[in-house]
C-alpha positions, 0 to 999 in steps of 0.5 A: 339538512342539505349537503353541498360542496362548492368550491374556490379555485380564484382568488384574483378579486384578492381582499375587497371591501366589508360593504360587498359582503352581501353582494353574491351577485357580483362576478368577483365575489367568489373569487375574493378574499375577506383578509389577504394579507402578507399574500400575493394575488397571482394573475392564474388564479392562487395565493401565495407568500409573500417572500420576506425582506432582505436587510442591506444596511441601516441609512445613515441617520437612523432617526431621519426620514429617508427616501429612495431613487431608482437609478437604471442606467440598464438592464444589467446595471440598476442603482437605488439612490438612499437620500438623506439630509443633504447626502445621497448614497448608492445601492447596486448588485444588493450592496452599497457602492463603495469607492474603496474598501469600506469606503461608502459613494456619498456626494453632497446635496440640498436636500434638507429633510422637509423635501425628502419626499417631494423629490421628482426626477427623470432619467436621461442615460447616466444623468438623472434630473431631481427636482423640488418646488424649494430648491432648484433642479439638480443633476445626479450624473453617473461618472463610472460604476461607482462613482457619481456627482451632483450639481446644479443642473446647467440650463444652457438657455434658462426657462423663463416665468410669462413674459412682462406684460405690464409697459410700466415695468421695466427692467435695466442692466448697469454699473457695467452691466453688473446691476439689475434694477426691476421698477417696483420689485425688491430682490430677496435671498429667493431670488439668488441663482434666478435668471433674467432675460432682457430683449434689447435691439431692433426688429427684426434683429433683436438679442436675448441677453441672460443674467444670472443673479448672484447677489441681491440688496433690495431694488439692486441685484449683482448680475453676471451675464449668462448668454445671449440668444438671437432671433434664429435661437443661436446662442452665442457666447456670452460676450462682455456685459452691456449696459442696457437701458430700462425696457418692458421687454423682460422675464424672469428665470423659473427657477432660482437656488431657493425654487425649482419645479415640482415634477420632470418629465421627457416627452417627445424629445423635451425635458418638461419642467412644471409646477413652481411655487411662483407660477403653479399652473405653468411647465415649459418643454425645452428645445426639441432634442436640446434638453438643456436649451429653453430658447423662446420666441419673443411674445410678438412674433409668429411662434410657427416660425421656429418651430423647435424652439422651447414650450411654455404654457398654463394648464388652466381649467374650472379652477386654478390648477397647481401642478401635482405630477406630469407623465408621459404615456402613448403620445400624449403628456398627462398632467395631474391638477389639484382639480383635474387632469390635462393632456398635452399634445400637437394639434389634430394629434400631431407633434409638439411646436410652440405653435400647435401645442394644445392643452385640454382638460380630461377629467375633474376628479383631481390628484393628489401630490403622488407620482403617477405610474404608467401600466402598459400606456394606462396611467394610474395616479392617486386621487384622494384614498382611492388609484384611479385609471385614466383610459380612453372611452371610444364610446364617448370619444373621451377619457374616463378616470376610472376607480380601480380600487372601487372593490376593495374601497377600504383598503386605502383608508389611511391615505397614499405615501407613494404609488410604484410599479414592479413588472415582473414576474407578476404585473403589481402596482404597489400603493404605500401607505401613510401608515407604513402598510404596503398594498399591492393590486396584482393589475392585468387588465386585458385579463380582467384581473385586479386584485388587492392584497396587504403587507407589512414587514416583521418587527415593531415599532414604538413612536408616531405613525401618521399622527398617532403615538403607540406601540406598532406590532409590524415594522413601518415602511417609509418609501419605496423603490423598484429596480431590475433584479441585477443577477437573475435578470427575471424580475424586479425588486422592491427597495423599502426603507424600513423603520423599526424600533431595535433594542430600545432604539429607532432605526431605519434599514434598507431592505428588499423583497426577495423574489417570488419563490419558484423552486425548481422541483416537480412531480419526478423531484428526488426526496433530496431535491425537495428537501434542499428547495424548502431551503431556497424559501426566505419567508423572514424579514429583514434576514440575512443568511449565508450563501456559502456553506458553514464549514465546520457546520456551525451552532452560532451565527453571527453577523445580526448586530442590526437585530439586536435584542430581537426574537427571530425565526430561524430555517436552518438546513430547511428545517424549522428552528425553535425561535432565538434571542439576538445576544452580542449579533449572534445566535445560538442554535440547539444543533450545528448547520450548513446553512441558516436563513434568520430574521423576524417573523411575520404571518401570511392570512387569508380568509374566504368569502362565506360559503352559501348554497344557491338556495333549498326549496324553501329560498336563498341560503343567506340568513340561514345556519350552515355548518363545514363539515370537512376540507379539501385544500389545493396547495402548491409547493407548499409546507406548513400551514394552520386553518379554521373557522377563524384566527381563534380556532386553528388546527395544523395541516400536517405534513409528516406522514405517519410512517416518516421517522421524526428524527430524519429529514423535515417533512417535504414540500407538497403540491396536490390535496389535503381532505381534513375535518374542519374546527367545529367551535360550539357546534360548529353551526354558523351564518358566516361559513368561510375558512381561515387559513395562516402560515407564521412559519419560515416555510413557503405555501401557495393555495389554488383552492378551497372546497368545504364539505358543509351542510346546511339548516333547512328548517325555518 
């Protein structure tokens, strides 16, 4: 027999594939976890729980889809946008807005249900831009604190599709100037809202005139004049309608009631709109610092001499391209191709005029129809299961799309929903997955730190999830969102819309992370303080608590209509309650109390790597029996917490001691060593030495470190 003590004290790789579990010689293997789940990788190194959600409100039809939009006027003033079918509601200061008392902000919009989640948008200030392919690009505009509109956006001057080329096609304006007629083309429901320009006069004076299409019958269409542009880009008033005769020089809007754009972006001082179900490949930028204005050269003239006019080009490459997302980082807007990936950007890096803006491939390994996120100036997007890095290689002068998740190559089997960034207090690129699971990749790169970790939040579900019907044991997130924490200002929340099953019934809630627990104790810490920061702890989902004393203390807590039914966990004056029925919204505990955080359960796991010795005299350890004695664990602010060999065999750190009273005051938060024996199922004798360690509990707990005390079987 040979002793050996090694230790873990990093778990940055955080969970990695079940295909490395061989690979001893890489770097992170010794620094990830088999299961991190309900935990979050921290950038120093340790494991901690993952904070529980905080119920809001339930959306406003439960059994709709329903997304989120983050909405950041400022640092201080951020909004989360509910969309629904048709509607949007508005979420601040981690409440509904409301115009009066009990009375909701909600405008109207045209959105149905099968666009929810293609909706793309880009903010300016107070106005933000949303669009999708089925419906044309409207402005959400924030007119107070609490009041909002939505409208149609109004382009001052229209994006157009490609010029006509084609002299056989012509178009005219008559009935005094009130009908279009396209030679060959039959107007359609489709086409209402759409604009056309039609370039009349003579060289070098000739006039822009914009028509709005406002009905339609066949070859006919009912116009209204919109604008005029002349050959300097002025747009003059629109002036009475004229009667033009037939001309090949035309084009016809981008955008009508029924076709927008599938993603909007700034860059440079340019709104971008791209990606139409027409013209999939195209995206035009506006006139520089004039978003609304997409005045454009005429196809034979010189674009170098007006050079803030509008930009329209094609991403074209090995394939047709269609336009999955644009993005604007480090100078350059990133295109994301159903094929490849595209830069734009000036000529010799230079800035963007209809003149010198070029368009380039990148790299072939294809988006998916998921918005990007930008990491300091690294975009990362979707592509197929995997989140790939686009990032400059100044060996090869080129960009690499490189695979962060090649680790951990498992974990987004299920397929991408939506990908979002949260800042702070950790740097974490949250990727949603198809079937309600969330998976965070704590990202610092100059620190080399990439480290997966899967949640769910508490409850149950019973219906379809990414096409399989059943029974859910978690609740199943559907979007997401993040926004500035409003009252603390330290670090970003994550918004969720939440779907359960309640009572019998299908729901759908808002809800939030809390954000990561810090209490403020230290080693000097009172006996008192410790206590009251195991309360601060909120480790229930979808929980409410009470920010204000109970006074009388009190044994029933009302207000859980929202769980209805449910068995839920219950922290009340920081100490662990026995689990309780929701009856009528309300509870009954087994004793009065001043504070109580209730909500449902769910579990934090972690399970290490194998721990092997480096070899004996006779070869590798690999292949050969090893048994774990004993167990130091490092913990940090924590309380509670059960571990073993596996989910099967389970002891329970104790953090009473023996000499405290068991009718006083809970036990305290703890930060430094626990030395326990370790589960020995059979014998104890195993080829796969690794510790699992669980927190089912409304307690807090971080882990730094794990070193058994083991032996090994030497003998062939």
């Amino acid at each position: 027999m040979a002793d050996f003590n090694p230790v873990q004290n990093s778990f940055i790789a955080g969970e990695v594939s079940p295909r490395l579990e061989a690979r001893e010689d890489l770097p992170q293997f010794s620094q990830s976890l088999r299961i991190a789940e309900n935990g979050t990788v921290l950038p120093h190194g340790g494991y901690i729980r993952r904070s529980g959600s905080r119920f809001v409100a339930a959306v406003k039809n439960p059994a709709d889809t329903t997304v989120l939009i983050p909405f950041k006027f400022s640092i201080e003033q951020a909004y989360v946008i509910e969309v629904g079918n048709q509607y949007v509601r508005f979420f601040s200061n981690q409440s509904p807005v409301e115009v009066s008392p009990g009375v909701l902000e909600e405008q109207v919009t045209p959105w149905q249900l099968g666009v929810l989640k293609d909706l793309r948008w880009a903010q300016s200030n107070d106005v933000l831009i949303v669009t999708n392919r089925n419906n044309a690009p409207q402005n959400i505009t924030r007119t107070s604190a609490i009041t909002f509109t939505v409208a149609k956006t109004i382009f001052r001057v229209p994006p157009l599709r490609a010029f006509n080329l084609n002299t056989g096609l012509t178009a005219a304006i008559a009935s005094s100037g009130t009908a279009l007629t396209v030679t060959g083309f039959a107007f359609g429901v489709s086409d209402v809202g759409r604009h056309i320009m039609i370039e009349h006069g003579t060289a070098p004076n000739r006039v822009h005139d914009y028509y709005e299409i406002t009905a339609q019958a066949g070859a006919t269409a009912t116009v209204a004049k919109f604008a005029s542009v002349t050959k300097d880009g002025e747009q003059a008033v629109a002036s009475a309608a004229d009667t033009i005769a037939a001309t090949s020089n035309f084009a016809l809007g981008m955008f009508s009631d029924a076709e927008g754009a599938t993603d909007v972006e700034f860059h440079e001082g340019r709104l971008f709109l791209g990606g139409t179900a027409t013209e999939p490949d195209r995206f035009v930028g506006s006139v520089s610092d004039d978003f609304f204005n997409f005045s454009i050269e005429s196809p034979e003239n010189d674009d170098a001499a007006n050079s803030d006019r509008a930009i329209s080009r094609r991403v074209v490459g090995n394939e047709q391209a269609t336009i999955q997302w644009m993005v604007s980082s480090d100078e350059q807007l990133f295109i994301g191709g159903t094929g490849q990936e595209f830069t734009v950007r000036g000529l010799d890096n230079g800035i963007l005029t209809p003149a010198t803006t070029v368009v380039k491939p990148l790299t072939n390994r294809g988006s998916a129809a998921v918005s990007p996120v930008v990491v300091d100036s690294q975009v990362i997007f979707a592509s197929g299961q995997k989140l790939r890095e686009l990032i400059f290689d100044e060996r090869n002068n080129g960009f690499r799309a490189r695979d962060i998740t090649i680790l951990a190559e498992h974990i987004l089997n299920e397929g991408i929903e939506q990908v979002v960034y949260q800042q702070d207090p950790d740097s974490i690129i949250w990727v949603l997955r198809k079937d309600g699971f969330f998976v965070g990749f704590t990202f610092e790169r100059e620190q080399e730190v990439i480290g997966a970790h899967r949640h769910f939040l508490g409850g149950s579900t019973t219906g379809t999830v990414n096409g399989v019907t059943g029974f859910f044991g978690r609740g199943i997130v559907e979007r997401m969102a993040v926004i500035p924490e409003p009252l603390a200002l330290i670090e970003d929340q994550v918004w969720c819309v939440v779907r359960r099953t309640i009572n019998g019934l299908e729901q759908r809630y808002i809800e939030f992370i809390d954000k990561q627990y810090r209490p403020a104790v230290s080693a000097s810490s009172t006996r008192e303080e410790l206590i009251a920061a195991v309360g601060e702890g909120r480790f229930v989902d979808s929980y409410l608590t009470n920010t204000v004393a109970f006074s009388p203390a009190t044994a029933t807590v009302s207000g859980l209509d929202h769980l209805e039914g449910e068995t839920v966990s219950v922290l009340a004056d920081g100490a662990v309650h026995p689990d309780v029925v929701v009856s009528g919204g309300s509870i009954t505990l087994t004793r009065a109390v001043e504070f109580a955080v209730v909500g449902l359960q769910y579990r934090t796991r972690g399970m290490t790597q194998r721990f092997l010795t480096g070899g004996t005299v006779k070869g590798t350890g690999v292949g050969r029996k090893h048994r774990i004695k004993r167990m130091s664990f490092m913990v940090y602010n924590t309380l509670g917490l059960r571990y073993g060999p596996n989910a099967q065999a389970l002891d329970t750190l104790e953090f009473r001691g023996a000499t405290d009273p068991m009718d006083e005051s809970p036990p305290l938060l703890h930060t430094g060593f626990f030395d326990v024996a370790m589960p020995s199922p059979g014998n104890g004798w195993t080829f796969d030495p690794v510790v699992y360690f669980e927190q089912n509990q409304p307690l807090p707990f971080t882990m730094l470190a794990v070193a058994p005390y083991a032996e090994t079987n030497e003998r062939d």
